[in-house]
N, C-alpha and C positions, 0 to 999 in steps of 0.2 A: 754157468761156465766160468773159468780160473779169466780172469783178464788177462791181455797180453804181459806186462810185467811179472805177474806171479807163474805164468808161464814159463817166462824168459829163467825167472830167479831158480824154478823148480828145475829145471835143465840144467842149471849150472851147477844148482848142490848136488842132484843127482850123478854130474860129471866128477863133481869133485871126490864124493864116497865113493866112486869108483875109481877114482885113480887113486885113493887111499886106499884102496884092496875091503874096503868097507861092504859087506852085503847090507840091501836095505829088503826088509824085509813088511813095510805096510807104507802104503803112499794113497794117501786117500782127500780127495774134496769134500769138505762138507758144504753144502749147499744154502743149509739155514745159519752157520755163520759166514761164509764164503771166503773161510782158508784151506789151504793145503796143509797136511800133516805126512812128517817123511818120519818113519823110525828106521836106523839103521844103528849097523854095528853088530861085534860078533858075540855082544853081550846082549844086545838090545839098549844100548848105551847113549844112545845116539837118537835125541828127537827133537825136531825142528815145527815149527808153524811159521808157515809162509803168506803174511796179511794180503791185502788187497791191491794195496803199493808197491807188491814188491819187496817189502821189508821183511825181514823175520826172525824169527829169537828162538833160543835156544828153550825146549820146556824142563822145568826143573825138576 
């Protein structure tokens, strides 16, 4: 399960592409490294990893 902070963090980027008009189109946990992964954008431009902290980066 996401901890509470990558919880908290996944809600707010998710807030934020959507108040950019951003579709997000795969938001997934992986379990064996236990981050969240968000793609979004209307390119698919747009992909984020959310660590365990709470922190996250953009992936290149």
């Amino acid at each position: 399960m996401p901890t509470q902070k990558q919880s908290d963090t996944a809600i707010f980027l998710c807030q934020s592409l959507s108040n950019s008009y951003q579709p997000i189109h795969v938001f997934r946990y992986d379990q064996t490294v236990k981050t969240i992964y968000i793609q979004a954008g209307t390119t698919d431009g747009i992909a984020l990893i959310l660590k365990e902290d709470g922190n996250w980066d953009f992936v290149p």
